[in-house]
Z-matrix of the N, CA and C atoms (Angstrom, degrees):
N
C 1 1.461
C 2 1.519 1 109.29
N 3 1.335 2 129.95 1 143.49
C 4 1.201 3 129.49 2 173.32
C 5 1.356 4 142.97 3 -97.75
N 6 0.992 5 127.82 4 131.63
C 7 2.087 6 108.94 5 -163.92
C 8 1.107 7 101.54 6 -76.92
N 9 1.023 8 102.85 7 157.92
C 10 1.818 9 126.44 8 155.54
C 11 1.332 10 132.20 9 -5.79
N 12 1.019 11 136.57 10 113.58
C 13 1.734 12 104.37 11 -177.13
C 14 1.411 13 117.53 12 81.93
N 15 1.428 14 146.40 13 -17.59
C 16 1.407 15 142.92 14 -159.56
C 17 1.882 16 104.16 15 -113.63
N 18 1.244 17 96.49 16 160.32
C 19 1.550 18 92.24 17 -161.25
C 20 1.261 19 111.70 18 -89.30
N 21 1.217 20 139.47 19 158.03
C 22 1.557 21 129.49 20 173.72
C 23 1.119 22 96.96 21 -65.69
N 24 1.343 23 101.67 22 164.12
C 25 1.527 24 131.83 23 -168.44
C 26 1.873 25 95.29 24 -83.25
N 27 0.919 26 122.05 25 -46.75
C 28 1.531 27 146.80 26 -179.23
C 29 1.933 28 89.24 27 -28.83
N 30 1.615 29 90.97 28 -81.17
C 31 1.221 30 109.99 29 -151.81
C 32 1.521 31 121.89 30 -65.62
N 33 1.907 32 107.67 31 -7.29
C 34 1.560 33 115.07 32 160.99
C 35 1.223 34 117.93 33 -52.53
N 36 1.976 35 130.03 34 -47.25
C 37 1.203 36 145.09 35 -137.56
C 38 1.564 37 96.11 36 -112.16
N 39 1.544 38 131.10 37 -38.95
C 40 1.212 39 107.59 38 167.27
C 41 1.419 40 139.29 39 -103.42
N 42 1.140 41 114.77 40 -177.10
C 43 1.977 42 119.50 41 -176.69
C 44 1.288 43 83.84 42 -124.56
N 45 1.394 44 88.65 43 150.51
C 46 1.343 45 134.06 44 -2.39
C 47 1.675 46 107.30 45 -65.88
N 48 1.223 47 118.40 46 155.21
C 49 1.287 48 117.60 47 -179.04
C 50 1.860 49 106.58 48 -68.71
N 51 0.942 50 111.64 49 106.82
C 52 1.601 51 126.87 50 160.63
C 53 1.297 52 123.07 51 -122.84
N 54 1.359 53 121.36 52 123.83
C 55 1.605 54 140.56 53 172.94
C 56 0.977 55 106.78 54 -74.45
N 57 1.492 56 119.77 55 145.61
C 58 1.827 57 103.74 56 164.81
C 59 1.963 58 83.90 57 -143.43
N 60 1.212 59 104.29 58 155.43
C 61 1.575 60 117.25 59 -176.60
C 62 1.746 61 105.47 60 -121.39
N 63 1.215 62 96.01 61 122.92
C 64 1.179 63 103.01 62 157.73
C 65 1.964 64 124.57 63 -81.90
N 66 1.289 65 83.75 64 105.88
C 67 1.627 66 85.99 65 -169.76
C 68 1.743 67 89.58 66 -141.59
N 69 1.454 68 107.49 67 124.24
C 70 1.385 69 114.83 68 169.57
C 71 1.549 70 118.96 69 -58.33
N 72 1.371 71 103.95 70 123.52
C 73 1.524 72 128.64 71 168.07
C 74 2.248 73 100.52 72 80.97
N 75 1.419 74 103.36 73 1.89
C 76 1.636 75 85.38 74 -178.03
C 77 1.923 76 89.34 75 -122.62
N 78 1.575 77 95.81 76 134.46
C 79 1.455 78 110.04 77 159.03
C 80 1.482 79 127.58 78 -93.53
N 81 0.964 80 98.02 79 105.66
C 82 1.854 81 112.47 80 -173.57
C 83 1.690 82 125.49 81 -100.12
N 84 1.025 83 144.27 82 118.02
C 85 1.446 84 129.11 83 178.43
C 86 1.227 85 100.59 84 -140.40
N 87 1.678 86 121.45 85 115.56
C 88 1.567 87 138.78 86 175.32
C 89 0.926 88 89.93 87 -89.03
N 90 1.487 89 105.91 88 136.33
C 91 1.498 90 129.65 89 163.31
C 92 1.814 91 110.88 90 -96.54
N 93 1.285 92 126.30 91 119.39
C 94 1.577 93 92.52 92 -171.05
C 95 1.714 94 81.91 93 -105.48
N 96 1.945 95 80.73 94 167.87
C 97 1.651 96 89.17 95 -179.56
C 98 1.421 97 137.72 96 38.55
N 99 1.398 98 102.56 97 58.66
C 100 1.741 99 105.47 98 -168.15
C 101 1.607 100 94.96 99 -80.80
N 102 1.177 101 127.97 100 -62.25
C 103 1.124 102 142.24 101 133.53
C 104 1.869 103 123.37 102 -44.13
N 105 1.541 104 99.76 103 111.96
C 106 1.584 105 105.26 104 176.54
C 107 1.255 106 115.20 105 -58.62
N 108 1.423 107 117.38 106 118.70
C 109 1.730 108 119.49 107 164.49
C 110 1.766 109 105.22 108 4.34
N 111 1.436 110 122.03 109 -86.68
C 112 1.003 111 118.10 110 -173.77
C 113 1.845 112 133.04 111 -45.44
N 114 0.874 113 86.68 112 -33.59
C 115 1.688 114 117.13 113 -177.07
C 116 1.947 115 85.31 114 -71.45
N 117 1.214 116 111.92 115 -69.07
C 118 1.683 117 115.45 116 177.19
C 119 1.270 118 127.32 117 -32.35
N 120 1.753 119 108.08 118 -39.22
C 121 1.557 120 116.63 119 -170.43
C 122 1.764 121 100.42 120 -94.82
N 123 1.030 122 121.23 121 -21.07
C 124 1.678 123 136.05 122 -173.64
C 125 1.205 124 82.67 123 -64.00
N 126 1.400 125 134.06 124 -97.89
C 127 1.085 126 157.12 125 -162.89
C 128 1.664 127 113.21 126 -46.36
N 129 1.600 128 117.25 127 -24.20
C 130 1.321 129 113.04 128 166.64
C 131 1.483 130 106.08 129 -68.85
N 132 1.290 131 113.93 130 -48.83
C 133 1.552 132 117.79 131 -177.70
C 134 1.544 133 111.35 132 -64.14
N 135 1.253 134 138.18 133 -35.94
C 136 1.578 135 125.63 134 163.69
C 137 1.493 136 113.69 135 -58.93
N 138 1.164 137 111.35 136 -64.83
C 139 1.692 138 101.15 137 166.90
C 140 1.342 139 117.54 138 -30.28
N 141 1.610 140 128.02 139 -56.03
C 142 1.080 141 102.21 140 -145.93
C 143 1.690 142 93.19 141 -109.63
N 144 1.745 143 113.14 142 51.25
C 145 1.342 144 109.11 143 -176.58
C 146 2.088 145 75.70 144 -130.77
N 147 1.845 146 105.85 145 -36.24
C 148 1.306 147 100.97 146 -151.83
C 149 1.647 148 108.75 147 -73.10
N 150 1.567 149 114.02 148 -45.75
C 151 1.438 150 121.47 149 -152.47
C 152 1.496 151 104.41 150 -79.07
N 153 1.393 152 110.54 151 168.06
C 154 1.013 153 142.01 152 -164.51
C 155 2.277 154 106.12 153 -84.70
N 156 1.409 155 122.88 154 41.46
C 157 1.079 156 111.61 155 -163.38
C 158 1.512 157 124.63 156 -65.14
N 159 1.312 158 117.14 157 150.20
C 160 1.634 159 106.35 158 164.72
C 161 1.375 160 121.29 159 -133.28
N 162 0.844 161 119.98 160 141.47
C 163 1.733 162 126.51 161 172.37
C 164 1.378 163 111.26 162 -83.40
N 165 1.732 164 118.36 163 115.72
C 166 1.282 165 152.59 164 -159.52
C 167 1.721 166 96.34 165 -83.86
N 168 1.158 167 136.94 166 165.36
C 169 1.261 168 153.50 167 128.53
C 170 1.525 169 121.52 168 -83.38
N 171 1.012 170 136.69 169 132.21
C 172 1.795 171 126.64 170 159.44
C 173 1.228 172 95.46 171 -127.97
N 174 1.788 173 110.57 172 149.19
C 175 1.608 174 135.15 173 165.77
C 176 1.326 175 107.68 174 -94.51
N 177 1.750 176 104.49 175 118.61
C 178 1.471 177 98.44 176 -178.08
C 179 1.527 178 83.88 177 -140.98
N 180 1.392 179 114.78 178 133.72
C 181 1.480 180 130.53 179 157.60
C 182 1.460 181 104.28 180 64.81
N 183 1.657 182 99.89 181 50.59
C 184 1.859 183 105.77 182 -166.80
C 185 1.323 184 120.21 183 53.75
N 186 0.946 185 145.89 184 5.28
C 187 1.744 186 157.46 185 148.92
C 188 0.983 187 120.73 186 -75.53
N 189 1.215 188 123.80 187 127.69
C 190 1.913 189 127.78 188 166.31
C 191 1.550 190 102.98 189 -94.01
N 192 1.304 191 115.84 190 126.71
C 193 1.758 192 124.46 191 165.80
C 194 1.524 193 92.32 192 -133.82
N 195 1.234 194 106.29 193 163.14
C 196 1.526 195 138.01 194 173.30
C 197 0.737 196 99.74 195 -78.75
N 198 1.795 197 112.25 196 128.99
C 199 1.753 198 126.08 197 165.26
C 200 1.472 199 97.00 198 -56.63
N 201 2.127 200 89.70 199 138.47
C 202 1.726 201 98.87 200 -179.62
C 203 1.787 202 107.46 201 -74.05
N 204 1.406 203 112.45 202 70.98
C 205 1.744 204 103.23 203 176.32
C 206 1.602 205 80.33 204 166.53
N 207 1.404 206 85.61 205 165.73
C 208 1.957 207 99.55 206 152.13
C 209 1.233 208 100.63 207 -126.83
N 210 1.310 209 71.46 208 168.57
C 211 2.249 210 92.04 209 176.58
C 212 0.945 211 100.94 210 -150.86
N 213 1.649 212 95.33 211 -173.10
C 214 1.843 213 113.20 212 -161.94
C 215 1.669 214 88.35 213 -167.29
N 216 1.702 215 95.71 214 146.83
C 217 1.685 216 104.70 215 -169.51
C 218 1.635 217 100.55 216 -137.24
N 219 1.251 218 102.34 217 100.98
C 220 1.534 219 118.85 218 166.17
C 221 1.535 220 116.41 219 -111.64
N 222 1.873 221 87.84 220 134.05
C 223 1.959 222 99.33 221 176.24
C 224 1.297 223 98.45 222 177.40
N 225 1.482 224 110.74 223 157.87
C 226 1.412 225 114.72 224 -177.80
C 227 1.134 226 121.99 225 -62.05
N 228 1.629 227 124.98 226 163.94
C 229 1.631 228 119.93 227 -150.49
C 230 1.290 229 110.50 228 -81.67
N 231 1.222 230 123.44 229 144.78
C 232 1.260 231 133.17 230 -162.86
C 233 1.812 232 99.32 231 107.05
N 234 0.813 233 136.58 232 -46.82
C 235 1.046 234 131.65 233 -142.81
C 236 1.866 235 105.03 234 -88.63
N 237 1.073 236 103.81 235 91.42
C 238 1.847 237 113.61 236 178.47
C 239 1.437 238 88.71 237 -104.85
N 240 1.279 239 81.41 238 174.29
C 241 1.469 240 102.38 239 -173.37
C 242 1.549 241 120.95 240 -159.46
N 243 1.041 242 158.61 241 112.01
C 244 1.966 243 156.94 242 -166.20
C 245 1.740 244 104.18 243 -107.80
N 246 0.999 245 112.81 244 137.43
C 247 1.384 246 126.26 245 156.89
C 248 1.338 247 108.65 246 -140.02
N 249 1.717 248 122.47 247 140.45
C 250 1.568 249 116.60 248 -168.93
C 251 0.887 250 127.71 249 13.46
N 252 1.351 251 118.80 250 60.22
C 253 1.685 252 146.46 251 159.06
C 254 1.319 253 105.33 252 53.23
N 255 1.531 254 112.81 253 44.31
C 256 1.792 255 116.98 254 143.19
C 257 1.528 256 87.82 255 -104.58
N 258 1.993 257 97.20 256 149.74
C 259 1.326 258 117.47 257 167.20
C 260 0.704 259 118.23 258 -89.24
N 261 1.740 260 157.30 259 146.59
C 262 1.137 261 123.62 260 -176.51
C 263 1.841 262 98.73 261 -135.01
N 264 1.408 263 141.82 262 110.70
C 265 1.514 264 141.82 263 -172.44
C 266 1.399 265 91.76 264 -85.16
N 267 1.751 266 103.46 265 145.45
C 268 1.526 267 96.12 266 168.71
C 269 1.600 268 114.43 267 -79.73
N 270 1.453 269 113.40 268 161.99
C 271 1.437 270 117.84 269 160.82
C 272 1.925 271 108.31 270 -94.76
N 273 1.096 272 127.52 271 -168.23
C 274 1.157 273 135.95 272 -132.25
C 275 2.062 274 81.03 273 -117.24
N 276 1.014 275 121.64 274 129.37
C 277 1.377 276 118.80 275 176.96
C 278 1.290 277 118.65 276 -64.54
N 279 1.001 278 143.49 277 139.87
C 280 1.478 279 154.65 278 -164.10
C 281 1.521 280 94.69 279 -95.88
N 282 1.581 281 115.52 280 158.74
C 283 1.028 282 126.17 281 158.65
C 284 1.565 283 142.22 282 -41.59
N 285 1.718 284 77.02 283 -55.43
C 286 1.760 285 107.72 284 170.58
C 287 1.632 286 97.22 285 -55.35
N 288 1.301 287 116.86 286 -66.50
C 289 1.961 288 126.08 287 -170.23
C 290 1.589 289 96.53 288 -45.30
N 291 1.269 290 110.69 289 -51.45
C 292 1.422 291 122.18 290 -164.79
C 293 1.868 292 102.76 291 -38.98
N 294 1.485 293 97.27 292 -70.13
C 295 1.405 294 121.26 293 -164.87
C 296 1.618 295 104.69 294 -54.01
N 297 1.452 296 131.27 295 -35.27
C 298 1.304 297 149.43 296 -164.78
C 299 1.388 298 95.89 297 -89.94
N 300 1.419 299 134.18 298 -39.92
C 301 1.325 300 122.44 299 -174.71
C 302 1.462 301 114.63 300 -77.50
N 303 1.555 302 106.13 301 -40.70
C 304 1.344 303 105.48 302 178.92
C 305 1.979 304 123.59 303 -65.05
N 306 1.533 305 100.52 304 -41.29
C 307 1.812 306 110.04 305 145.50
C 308 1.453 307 92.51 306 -30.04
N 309 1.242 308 133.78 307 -103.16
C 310 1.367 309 136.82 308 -132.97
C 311 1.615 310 114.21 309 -59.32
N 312 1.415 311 104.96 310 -65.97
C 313 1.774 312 118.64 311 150.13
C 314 1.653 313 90.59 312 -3.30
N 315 1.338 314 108.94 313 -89.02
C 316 1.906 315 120.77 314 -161.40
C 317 1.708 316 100.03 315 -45.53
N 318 1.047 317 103.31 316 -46.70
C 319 1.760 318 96.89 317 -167.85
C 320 1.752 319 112.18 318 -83.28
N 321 1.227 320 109.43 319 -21.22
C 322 1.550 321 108.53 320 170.56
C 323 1.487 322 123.98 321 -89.37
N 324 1.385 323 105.63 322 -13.85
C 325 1.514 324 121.99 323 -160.67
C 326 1.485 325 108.06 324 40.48
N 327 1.122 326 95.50 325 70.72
C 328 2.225 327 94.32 326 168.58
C 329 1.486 328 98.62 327 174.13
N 330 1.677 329 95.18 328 140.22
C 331 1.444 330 88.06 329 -161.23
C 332 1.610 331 111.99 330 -86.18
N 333 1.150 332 138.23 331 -162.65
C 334 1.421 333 156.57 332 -154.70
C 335 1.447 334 112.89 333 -172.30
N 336 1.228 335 92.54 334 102.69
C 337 1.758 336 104.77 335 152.20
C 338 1.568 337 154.34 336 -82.08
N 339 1.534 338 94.47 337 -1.10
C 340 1.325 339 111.23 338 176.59
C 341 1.661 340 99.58 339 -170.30
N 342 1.620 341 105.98 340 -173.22
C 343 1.361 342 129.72 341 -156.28
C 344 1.188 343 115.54 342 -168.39
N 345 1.674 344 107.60 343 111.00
C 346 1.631 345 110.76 344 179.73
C 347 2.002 346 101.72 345 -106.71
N 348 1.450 347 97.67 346 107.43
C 349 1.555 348 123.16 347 -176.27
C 350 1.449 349 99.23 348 -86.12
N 351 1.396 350 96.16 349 127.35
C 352 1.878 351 122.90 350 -178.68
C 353 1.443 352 103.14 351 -123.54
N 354 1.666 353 102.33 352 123.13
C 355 1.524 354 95.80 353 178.19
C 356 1.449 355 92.89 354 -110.49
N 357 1.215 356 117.91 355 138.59
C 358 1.687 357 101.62 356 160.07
C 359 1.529 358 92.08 357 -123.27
N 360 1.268 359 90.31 358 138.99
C 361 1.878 360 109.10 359 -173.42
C 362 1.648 361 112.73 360 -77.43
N 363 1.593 362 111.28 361 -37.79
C 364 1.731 363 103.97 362 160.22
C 365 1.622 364 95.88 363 -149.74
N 366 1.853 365 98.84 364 -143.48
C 367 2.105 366 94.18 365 -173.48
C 368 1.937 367 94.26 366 -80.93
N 369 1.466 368 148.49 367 -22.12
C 370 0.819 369 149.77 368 159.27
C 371 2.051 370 114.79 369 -24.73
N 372 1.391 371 114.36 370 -46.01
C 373 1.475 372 112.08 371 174.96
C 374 1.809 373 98.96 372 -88.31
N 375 1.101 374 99.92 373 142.89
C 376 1.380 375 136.92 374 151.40
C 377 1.291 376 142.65 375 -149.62
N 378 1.809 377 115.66 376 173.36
C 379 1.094 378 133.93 377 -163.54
C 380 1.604 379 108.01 378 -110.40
N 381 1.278 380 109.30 379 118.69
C 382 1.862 381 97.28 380 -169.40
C 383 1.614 382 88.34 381 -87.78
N 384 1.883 383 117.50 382 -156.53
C 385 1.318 384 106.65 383 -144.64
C 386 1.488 385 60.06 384 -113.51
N 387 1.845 386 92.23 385 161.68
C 388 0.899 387 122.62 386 -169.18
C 389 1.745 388 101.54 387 -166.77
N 390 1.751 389 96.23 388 -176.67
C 391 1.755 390 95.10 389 170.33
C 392 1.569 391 93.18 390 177.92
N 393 1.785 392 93.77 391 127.79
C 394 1.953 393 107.45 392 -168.83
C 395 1.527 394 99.58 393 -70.51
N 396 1.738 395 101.02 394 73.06
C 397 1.759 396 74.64 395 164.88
C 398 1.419 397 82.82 396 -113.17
N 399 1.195 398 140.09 397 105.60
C 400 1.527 399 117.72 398 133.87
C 401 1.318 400 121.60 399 -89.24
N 402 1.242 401 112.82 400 179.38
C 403 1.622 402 114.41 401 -158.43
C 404 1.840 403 86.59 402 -96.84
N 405 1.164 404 145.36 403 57.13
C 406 1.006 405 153.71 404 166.02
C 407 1.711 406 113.94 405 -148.12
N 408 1.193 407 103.58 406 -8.45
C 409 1.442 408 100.20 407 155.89
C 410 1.508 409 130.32 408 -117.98
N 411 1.051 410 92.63 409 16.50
C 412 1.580 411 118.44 410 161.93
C 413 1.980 412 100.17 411 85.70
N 414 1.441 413 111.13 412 -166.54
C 415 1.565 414 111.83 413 176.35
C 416 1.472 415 122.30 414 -72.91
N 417 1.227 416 83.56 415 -47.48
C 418 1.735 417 87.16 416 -169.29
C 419 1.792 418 106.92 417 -100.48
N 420 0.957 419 150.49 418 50.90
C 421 1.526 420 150.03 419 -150.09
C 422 1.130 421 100.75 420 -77.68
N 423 1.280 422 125.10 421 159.75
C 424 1.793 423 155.43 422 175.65
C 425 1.321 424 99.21 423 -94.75
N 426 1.363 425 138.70 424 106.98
C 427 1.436 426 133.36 425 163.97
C 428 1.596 427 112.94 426 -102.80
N 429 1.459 428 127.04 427 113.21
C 430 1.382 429 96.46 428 -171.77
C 431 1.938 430 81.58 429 -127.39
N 432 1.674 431 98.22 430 120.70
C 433 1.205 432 110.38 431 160.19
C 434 1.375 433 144.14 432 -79.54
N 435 0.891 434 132.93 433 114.12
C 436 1.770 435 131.32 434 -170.06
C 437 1.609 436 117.86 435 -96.37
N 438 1.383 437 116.38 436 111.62
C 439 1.299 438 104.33 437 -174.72
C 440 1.593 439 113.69 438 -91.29
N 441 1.308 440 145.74 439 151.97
C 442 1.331 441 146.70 440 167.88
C 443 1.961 442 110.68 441 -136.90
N 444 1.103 443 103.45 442 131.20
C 445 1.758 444 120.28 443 162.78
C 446 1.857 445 81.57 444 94.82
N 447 1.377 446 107.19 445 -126.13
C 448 1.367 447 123.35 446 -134.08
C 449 1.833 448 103.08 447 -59.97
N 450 1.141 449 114.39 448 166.19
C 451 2.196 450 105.03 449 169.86
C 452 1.711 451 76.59 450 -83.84
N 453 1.596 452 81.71 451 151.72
C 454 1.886 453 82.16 452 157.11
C 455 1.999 454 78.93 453 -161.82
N 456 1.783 455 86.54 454 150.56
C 457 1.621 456 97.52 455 161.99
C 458 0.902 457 160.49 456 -113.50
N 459 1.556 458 142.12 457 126.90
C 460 1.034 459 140.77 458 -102.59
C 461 1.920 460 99.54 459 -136.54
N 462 1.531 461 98.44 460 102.91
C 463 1.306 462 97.15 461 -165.05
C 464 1.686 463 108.00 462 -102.23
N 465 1.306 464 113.44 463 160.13
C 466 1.690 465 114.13 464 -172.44
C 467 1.586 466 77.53 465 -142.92
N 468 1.911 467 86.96 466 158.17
C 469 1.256 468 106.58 467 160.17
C 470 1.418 469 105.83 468 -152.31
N 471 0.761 470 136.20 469 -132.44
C 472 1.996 471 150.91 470 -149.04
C 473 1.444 472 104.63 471 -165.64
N 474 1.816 473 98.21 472 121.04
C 475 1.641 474 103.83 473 -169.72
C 476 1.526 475 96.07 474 -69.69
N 477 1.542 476 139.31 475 -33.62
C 478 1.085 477 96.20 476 156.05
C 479 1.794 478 140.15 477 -119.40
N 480 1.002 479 100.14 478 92.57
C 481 1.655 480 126.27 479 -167.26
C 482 1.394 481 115.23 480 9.23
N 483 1.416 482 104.76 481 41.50
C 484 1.518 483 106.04 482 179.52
C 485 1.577 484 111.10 483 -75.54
N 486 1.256 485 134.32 484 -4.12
C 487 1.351 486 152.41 485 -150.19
C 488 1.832 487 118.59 486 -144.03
N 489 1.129 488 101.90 487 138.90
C 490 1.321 489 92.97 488 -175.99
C 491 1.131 490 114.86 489 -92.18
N 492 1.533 491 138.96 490 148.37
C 493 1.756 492 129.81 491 -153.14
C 494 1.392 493 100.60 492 -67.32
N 495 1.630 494 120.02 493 152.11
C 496 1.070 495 122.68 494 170.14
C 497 1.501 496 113.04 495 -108.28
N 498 1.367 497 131.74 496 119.64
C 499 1.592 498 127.06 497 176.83
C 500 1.497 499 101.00 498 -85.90
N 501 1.367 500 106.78 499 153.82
C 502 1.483 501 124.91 500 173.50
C 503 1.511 502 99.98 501 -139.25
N 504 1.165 503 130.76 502 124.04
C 505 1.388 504 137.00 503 167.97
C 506 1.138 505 112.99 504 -80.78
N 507 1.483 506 141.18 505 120.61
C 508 1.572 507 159.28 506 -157.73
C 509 1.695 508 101.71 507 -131.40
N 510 1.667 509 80.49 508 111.32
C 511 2.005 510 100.38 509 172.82
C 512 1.121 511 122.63 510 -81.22
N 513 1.417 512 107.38 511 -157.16
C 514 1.716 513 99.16 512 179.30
C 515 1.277 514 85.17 513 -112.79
N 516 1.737 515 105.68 514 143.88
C 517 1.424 516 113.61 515 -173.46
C 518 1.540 517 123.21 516 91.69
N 519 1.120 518 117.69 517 -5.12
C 520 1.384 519 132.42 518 -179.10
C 521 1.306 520 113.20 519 -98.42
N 522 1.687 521 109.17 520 125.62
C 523 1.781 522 112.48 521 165.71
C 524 1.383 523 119.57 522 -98.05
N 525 1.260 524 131.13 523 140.68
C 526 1.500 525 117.02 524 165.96
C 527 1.813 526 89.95 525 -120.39
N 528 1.473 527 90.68 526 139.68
C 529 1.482 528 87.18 527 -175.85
C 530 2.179 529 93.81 528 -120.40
N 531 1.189 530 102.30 529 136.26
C 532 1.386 531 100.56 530 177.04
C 533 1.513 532 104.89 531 -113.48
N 534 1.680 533 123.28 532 164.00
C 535 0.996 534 125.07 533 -164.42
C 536 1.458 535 107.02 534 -174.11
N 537 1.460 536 135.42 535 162.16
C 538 2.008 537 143.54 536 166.41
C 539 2.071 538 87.14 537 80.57
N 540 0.561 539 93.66 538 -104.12
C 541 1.645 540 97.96 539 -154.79
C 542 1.869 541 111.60 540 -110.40
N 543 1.096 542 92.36 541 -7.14
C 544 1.796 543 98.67 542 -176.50
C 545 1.087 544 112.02 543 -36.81
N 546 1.575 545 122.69 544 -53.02
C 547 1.558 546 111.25 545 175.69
C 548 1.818 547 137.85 546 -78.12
N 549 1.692 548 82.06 547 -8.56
C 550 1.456 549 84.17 548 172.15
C 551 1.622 550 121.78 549 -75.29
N 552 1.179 551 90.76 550 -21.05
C 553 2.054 552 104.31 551 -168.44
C 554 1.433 553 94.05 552 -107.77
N 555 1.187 554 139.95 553 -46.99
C 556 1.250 555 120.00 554 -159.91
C 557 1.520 556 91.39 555 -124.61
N 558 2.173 557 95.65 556 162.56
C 559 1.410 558 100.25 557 159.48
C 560 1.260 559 120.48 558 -133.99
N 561 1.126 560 152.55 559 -158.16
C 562 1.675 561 150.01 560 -172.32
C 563 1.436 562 98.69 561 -152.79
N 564 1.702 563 96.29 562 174.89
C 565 1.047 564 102.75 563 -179.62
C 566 2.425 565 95.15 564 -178.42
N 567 1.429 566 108.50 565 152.90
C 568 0.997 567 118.41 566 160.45
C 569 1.101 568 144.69 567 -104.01
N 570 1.662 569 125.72 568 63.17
C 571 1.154 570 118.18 569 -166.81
C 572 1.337 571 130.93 570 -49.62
N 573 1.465 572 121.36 571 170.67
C 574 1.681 573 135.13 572 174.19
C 575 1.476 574 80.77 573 -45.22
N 576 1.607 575 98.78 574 155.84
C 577 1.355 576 123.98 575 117.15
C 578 1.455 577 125.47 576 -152.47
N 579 1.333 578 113.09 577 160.21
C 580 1.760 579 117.81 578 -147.24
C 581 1.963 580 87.47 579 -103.18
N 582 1.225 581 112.44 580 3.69
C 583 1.644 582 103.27 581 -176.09
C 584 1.715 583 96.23 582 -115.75
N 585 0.631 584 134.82 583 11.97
C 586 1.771 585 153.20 584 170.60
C 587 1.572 586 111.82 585 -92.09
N 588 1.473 587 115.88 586 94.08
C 589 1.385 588 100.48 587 -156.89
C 590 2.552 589 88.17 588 -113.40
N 591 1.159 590 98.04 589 -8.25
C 592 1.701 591 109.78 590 -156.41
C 593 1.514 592 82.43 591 -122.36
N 594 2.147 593 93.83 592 135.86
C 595 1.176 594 99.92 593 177.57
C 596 1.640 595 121.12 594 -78.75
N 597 1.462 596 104.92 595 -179.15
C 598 1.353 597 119.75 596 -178.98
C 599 1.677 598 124.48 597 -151.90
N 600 1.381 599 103.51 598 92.51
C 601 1.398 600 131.17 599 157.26
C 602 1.877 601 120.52 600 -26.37
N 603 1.346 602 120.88 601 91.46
C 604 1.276 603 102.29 602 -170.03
C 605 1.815 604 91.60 603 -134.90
N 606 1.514 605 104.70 604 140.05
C 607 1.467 606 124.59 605 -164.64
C 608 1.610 607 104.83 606 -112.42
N 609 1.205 608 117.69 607 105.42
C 610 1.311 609 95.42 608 162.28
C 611 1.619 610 120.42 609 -111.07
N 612 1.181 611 123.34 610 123.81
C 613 1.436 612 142.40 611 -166.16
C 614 1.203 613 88.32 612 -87.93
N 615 1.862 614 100.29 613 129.07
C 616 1.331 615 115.39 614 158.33
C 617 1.600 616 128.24 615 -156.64
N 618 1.368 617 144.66 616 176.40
C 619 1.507 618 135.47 617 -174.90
C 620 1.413 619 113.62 618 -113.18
N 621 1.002 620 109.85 619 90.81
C 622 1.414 621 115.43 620 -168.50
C 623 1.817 622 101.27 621 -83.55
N 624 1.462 623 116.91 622 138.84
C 625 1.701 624 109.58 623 -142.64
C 626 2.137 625 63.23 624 -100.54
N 627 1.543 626 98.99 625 153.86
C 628 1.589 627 107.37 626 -170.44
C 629 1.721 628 89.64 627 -121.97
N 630 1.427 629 115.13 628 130.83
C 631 1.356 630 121.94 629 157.52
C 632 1.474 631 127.63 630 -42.38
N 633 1.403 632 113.21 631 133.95
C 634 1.567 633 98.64 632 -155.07
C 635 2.036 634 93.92 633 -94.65
């Protein structure tokens, strides 16, 4: 029988290399190395020379601090998007975005209309826990994340903590694409780390349904 969190035995021995996690109620499939290491760190450094980034504010506990990261939100027009009451308008997709979405598109089979871009500059930025359900990406959403430059890890747990968190470490070049109910039951998050000194470019592709 297998625990929680651990990979099938299956998915060590064949190629393409795909992970799959057994984690109740979330569908997960890592792609490793879709993009070669090198190809991963190239491409972290154009991003984070090409896009358009900004540094967010959030109000937490009557205090304003700066979101730990910047980002940048590209997708075709119409396509905004809010999380804790930043708005976010798309900008115009880049070439580079272009070429990376259509990669992903092919490997997820489902399309994507936009892209919420996370730079974290070393292990100092992070992502607290969270989970993409907004009611603009409908119930069941396709999240397929793309990691580029630094590993950083990427922990989930169960909204209700029936489970103990599961970490997955995400390379450069690696997709995890989630999908069925993952965000309703569980959420993630990227903690610090103090041995993470090189940034990391991370894309998450998604279809945000647009008012007609």
């Amino acid at each position: 029988m297998k625990n929680h969190g651990t990979l099938s035995q299956e998915s060590l021995f064949q190629g393409p290399c795909i992970e799959e996690f057994e984690l109740p109620g979330a569908d997960l499939s890592l792609h490793k190395s879709v993009w070669a290491t090198p190809q991963g760190d190239q491409l972290c450094q154009e991003l984070v020379e090409e896009l358009e980034w900004r540094q967010d504010k959030i109000s937490m506990f009557g205090q304003v601090h700066d979101v730990p990261r910047l980002n940048a939100w590209y997708g075709d027009p119409n396509c905004s998007y809010s999380w804790s009451g930043i708005q976010m308008s798309p900008t115009e997709w880049t070439p580079t975005l272009s070429s990376i979405r259509q990669r992903v598109i092919d490997l997820a089979g489902e399309e994507f209309n936009s892209v919420l871009v996370n730079l974290y500059r070393d292990g100092s930025d992070k992502v607290d826990w969270h989970a993409d359900d907004e009611q603009v990406l409908g119930l069941t959403p396709v999240i397929a994340s793309v990691s580029f430059g630094a590993s950083r890890k990427f922990r989930m747990r169960r909204k209700d903590r029936s489970l103990m968190p599961t970490d997955i470490v995400l390379d450069s070049g690696d997709v995890l694409i989630m999908r069925g109910s993952t965000q309703q039951l569980w959420e993630h998050e990227v903690p610090r780390s103090k041995k993470v000194k090189e940034p990391r470019v991370n894309l998450t592709f998604r279809k945000v349904r647009v008012a007609a």
